[in-house]
N, C-alpha and C positions, 0 to 999 in steps of 0.2 A: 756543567749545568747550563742548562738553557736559560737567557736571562730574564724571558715572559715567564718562567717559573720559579724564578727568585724567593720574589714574595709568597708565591705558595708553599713554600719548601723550607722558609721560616717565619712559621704565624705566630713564633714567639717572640719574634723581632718586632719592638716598636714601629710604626710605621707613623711618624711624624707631622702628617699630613695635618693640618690647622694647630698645631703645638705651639704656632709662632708667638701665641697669646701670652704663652707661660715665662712667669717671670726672668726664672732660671736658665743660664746656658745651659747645653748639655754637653755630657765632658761621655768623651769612650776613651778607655784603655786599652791601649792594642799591646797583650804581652806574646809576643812571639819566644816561643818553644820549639827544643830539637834536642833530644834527649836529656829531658829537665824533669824526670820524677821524682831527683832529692831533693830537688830547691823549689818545684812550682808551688808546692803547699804556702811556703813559706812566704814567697814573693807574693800573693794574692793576700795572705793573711795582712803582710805588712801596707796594703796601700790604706792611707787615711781612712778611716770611715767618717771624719768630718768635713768630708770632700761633698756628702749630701746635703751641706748647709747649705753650700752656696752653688752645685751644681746638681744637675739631675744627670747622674752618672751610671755610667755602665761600662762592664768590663768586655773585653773580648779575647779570650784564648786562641792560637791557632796553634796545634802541635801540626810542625813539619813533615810527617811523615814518621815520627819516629816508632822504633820499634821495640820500646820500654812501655812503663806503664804511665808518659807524660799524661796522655790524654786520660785515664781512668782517674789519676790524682787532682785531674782538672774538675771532673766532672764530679768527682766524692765532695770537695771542695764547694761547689754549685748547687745538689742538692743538698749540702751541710746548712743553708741558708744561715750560715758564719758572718758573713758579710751584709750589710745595709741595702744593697744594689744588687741588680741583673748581672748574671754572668753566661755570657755566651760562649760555648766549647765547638771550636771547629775542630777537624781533621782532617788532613791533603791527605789522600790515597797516595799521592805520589807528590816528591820533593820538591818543592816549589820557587827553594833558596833564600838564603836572607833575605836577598829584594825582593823576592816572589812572595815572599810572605806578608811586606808592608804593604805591597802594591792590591791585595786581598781585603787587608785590615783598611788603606784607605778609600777603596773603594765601598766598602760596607759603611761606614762612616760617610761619606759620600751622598747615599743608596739611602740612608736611615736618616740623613739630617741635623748630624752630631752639628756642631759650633767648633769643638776643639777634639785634637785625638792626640793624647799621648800615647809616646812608646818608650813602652821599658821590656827589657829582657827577661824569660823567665829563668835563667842560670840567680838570679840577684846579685850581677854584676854590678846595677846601678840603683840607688833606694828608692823605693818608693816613697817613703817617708818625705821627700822633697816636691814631690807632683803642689803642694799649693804654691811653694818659692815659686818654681817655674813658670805654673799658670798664671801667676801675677801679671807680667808684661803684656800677655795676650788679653786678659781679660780688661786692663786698662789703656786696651787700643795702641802701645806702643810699638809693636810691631807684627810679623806674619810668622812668626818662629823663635821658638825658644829653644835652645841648646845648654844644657848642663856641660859644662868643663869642668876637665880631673887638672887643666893647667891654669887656671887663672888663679890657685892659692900656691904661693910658694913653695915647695918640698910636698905638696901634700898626698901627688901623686905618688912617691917613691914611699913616702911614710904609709899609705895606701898598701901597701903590698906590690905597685908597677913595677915587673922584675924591669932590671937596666935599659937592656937593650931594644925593648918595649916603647919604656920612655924614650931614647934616645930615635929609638926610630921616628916615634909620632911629633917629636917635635920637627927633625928633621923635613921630614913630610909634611906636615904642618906649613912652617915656612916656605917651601919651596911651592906650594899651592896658593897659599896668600900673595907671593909675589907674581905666579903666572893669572890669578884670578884680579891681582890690584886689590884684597881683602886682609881685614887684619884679626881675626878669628886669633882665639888662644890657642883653640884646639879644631881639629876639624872629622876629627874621628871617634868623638862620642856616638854612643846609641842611646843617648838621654835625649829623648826630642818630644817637642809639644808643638805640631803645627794647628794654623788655624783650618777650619777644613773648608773655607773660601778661597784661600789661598792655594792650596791642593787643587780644586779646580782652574785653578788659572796657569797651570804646566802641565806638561804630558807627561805625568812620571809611570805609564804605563810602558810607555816607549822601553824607559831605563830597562836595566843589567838584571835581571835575578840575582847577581852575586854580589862580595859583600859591597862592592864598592857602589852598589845603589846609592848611599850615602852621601857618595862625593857627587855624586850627576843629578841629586836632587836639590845640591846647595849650589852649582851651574846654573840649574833652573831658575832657582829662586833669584839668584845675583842678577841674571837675564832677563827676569821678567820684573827687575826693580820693585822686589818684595824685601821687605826687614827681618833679618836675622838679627838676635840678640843672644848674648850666654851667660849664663847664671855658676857662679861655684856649686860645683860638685862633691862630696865625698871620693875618694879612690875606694873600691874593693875587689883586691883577688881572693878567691879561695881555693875549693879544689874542683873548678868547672874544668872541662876541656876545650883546649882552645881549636877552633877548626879551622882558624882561618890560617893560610896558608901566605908567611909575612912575604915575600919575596913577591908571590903571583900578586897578593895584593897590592902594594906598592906601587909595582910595574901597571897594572891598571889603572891604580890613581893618578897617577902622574900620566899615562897617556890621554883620560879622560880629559884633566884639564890642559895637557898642550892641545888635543882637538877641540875645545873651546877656543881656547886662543887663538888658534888656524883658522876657526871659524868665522874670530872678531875681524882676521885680518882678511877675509875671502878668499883664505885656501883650503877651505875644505868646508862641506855642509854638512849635519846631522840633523834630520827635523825636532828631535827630540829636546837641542840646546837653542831651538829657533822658538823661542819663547817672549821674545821687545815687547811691551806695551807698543799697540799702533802707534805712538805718536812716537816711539823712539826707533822705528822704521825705516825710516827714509835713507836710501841708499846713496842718494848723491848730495856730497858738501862742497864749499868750496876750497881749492886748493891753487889760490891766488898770492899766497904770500912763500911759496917756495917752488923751484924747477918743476914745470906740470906744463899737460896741456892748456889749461885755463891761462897759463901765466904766457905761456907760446903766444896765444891767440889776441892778449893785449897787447903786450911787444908787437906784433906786428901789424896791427890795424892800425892806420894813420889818423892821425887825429881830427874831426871831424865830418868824418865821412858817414854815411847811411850804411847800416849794416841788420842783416837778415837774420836771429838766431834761430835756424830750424833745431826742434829738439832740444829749448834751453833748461829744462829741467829746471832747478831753484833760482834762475837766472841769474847766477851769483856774475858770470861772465859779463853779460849784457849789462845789468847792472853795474857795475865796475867801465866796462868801456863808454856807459853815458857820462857816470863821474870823472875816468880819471880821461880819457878822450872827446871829451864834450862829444859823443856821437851821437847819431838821430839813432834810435835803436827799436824794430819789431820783434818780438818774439812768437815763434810759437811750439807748444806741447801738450801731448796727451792730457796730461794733469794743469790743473789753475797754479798761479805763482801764489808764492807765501804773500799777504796781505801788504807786508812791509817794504815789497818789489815792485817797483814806479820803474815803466816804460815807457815811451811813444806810445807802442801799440803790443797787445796783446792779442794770440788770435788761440784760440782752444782746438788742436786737430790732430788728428793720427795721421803720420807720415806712411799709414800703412796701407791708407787709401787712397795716398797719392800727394804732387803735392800743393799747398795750400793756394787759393783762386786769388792769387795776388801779382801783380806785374814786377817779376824778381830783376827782370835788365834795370828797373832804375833803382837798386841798391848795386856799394861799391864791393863790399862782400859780405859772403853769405858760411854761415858757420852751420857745420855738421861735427860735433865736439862729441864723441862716444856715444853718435846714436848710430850709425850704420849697421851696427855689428844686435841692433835689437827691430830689424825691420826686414820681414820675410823674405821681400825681395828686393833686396839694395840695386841689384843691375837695375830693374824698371825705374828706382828713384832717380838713379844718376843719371840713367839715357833721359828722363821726363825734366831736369835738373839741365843735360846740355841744350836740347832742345829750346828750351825756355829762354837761354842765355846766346843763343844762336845769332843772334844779331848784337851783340854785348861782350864779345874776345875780352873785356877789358877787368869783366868781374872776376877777381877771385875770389874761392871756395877754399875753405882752410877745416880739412878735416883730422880727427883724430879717432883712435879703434887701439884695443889692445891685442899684444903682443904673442901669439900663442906659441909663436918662440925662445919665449924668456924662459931662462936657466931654469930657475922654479918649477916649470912644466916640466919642462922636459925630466930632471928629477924625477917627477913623481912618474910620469910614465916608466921610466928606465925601474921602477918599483910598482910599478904595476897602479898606479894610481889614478885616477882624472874626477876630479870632486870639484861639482858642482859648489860654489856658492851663494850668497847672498849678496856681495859685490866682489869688484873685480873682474879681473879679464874674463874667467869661469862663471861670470856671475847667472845666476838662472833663467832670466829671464833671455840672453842670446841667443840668437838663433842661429848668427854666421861667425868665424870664428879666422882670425888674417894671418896673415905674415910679413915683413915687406914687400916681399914680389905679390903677392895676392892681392894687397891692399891698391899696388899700381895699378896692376895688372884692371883692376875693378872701373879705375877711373879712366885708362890708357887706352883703353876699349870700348869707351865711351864717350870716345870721342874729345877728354881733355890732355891737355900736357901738364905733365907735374917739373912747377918750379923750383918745389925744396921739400927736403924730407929730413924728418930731424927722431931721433931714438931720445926716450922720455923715462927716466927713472924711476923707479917704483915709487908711490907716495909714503916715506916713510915716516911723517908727522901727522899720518891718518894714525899710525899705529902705535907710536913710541911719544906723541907730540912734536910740537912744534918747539926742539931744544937744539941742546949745540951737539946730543949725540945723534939726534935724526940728521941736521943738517950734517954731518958727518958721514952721515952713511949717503946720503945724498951725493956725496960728493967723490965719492968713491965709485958711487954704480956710475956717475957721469963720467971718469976716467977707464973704467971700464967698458965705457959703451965706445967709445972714442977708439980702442984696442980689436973690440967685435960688435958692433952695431948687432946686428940679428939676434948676438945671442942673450943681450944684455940689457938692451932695452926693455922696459914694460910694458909703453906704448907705442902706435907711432904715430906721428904728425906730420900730415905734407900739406902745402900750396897746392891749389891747383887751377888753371883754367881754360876754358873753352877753346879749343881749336877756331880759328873762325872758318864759319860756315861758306859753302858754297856761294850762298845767296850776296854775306856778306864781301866776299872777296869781287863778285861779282858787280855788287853796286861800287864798291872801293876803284874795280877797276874802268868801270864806265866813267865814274866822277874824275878818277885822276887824267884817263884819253881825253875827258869832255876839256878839261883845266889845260892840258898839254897843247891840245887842238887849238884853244881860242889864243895862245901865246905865236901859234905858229902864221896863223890868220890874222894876226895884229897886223897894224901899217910898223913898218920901221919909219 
């Protein structure tokens, strides 16, 4: 359906427009059907009708596709004017899927202006008779989501009717989600849900699965975009619906949805759909000063008191640190402003990408390019514009750092058909040039500097796992490893590097020294 024809195509649909006035939230009911003509009577019958006290509510049917009389028993139900409130009866011509059906219902909700949208099923796996418990949290601002669990009451799932292996799956599952999510959910595969429909707009859950595990990629989102989920006890009820979901296929997608989350935390892999941060929890570069890193390279070797250049300091976490723990004179400069709480010398605001900054780089001692190379269109023109500058100055060094795009992990994924963009890290999206050791010399070598040291840098694993005694364990491992095959091992690399001297300067060197030889030779004895 065309979507300039929305609203003409349902002028039974409230249309919301100045409503804001009205006391009352408005609450929809999203009951998704797929061959539910024994039970949708029923599920419709059962939702409160004292839900009109406190909300201006409306139902909304969508049968699947099915090829029963779901939709006809929606509709007897609808013009039975049984119920207190609006009942809207859709029908997909064609299968749209579990997820495809929510993604429907929340966009309508959406579109119309609802406050809140439950969903329940219409098999009446889950009661409606519970819709005001649920709605409670939502409606008292405590959070963006309400979840009914069949696990938060002791046995009550099994005493439920949840054959065994059901239960044992979903707790299994369960767990195993919480711990790659860092969430502690009872349950995470109910289809009792009450989100806010603000919150709906602040993720992309159109992106998500049509299939069942929409579910799981829609509480991703939520976790991601640092929205509140909360869950309420639920009743258990089987009876005699059919189960379509397929436990094995299911699973296996849950559990792969949330390790691609996880991949994604750590920048091996991207998905736009789980790229949901509040802006302020964005920022891709932290400091990694308190374990083996480039940042921690770059202090170690800067000597103490010296004038130093941060081209590209990003949070200044470095520069900063080298003023405190090196008393150094310290300028920085980047794309973006420093966090308010970051005290330099000097600050200067500039893209390295139009060259570099109109300041006299010979009277600093060195000059830091720390994982910006690899994000600047044309790195050659920096470093030739970078010797050049230093031409009369053999004595600065440049201490750069770039990741690895021969680390094990890559290659991996290639050998699997993989290379996934993400949001940090070596792959991270915004690169444009992408090294290896010899590339990385190779960049500098050719432009005229010599490299003093080059050192292989371990992956940061208290970005991922924290800053404990198992990351520093693994830390200390990849650095034994790197020590065995440097290329293949390393995450990043780091080298020294500096100016060849120039013609010019060998040239006055060598005048100055004949001139000094000369007047020893022309002395009187």
């Amino acid at each position: 359906m065309n979507a300039n024809n929305f609203d003409a195509n349902y002028k039974g649909v409230p249309s919301l427009e100045g409503r804001k006035s009205f006391r009352k939230s408005r609450l929809l009911i999203l009951v998704v059907a797929y061959y539910a003509e024994q039970t949708i009577s029923s599920v419709l019958a059962r939702i409160p009708r004292s839900l009109v006290n406190d909300y201006e509510t409306e139902v909304l049917v969508i049968d699947d596709g099915s090829r029963d009389s779901t939709f006809e028993r929606s509709v007897q139900v609808k013009n039975s004017a049984a119920l207190r409130f609006p009942i809207h009866v859709l029908f997909n011509p064609i299968n749209q899927g579990y997820g495809g059906n929510q993604k429907i219902g929340y966009h309508f909700a959406r579109r119309n202006n609802f406050d809140f949208v439950a969903l329940i099923h219409g098999d009446g796996q889950y009661a409606p008779e519970r819709l005001p418990d649920l709605l409670a949290p939502l409606v008292n601002k405590s959070c963006h989501a309400c979840f009914g669990s069949r696990m938060m009451k002791r046995g009550g799932a099994l005493s439920g009717g949840m054959p065994l292996y059901k239960f044992v799956g979903n707790k299994l599952l369960s767990w195993f989600e919480n711990k790659i999510l860092r969430s502690s959910f009872t349950e995470l595969h109910s289809g009792y849900r009450i989100y806010s429909v603000a919150a709906l707009g602040k993720v992309p859950f159109e992106l998500n699965t049509n299939d069942f595990h929409f579910d799981t990629e829609i509480i991703i989102q939520f976790l991601n975009a640092g929205l509140t989920i909360v869950e309420k006890p639920i009743p258990t009820y089987y009876g005699d619906e059919i189960c379509r979901v397929n436990g094995l296929k299911y699973a296996w997608n849950v559990a792969r949805a949330v390790l691609k989350a996880r991949l994604q935390q750590l920048g091996l892999f991207y998905d736009p759909k789980f790229d949901c941060a509040p802006a302020g929890q964005k920022t891709r570069y932290l400091p990694k000063l308190d374990y083996a890193s480039t940042h921690r390279l770059a202090v170690e070797i800067v000597t103490p008191s010296t004038r130093v250049l941060d081209l590209g300091c990003a949070g200044g976490f470095v520069a900063e640190s080298l003023k405190k723990e090196k008393n150094c004179t310290v300028v920085g400069t980047d794309i973006e402003k420093l966090p308010h709480h970051i005290i330099l010398d000097r600050f200067i605001e500039h893209d390295l990408n139009t060259g570099l900054p109109n300041i006299p780089l010979k009277s600093y001692d060195y000059i830091l390019m720390l994982d910006v190379i690899e994000h600047l269109s044309k790195p050659e023109i920096i470093i030739n514009e970078l010797r050049d500058a230093l031409k009369l100055s053999p004595n600065v060094k440049v201490l750069a750092s770039t990741g690895n795009i021969a680390f094990i992990i890559l290659r991996l994924q290639l050998f699997l058909g993989q290379f996934n963009y993400g949001k940090r890290g070596i792959l991270d999206l915004t690169h444009t040039r992408l090294f290896t050791f010899s590339s990385f010399r190779r960049l500098f070598e050719q432009n005229g500097f010599q490299i003093l040291q080059t050192n292989g840098v371990p992956a940061p694993f208290p970005l991922a796992l924290g800053n404990n005694w198992i990351s520093r364990f693994f830390i200390r491992i990849n650095e034994l490893l790197i020590h065995v095959w440097r290329n293949l091992f390393s995450y990043q690399i780091f080298l020294v590097a500096s100016p060849y001297p120039s013609l010019d300067f060998l040239l006055q060197n060598a005048v100055k020294a004949s001139a000094e030889r000369e007047a020893t030779i022309a002395a009187p004895k």
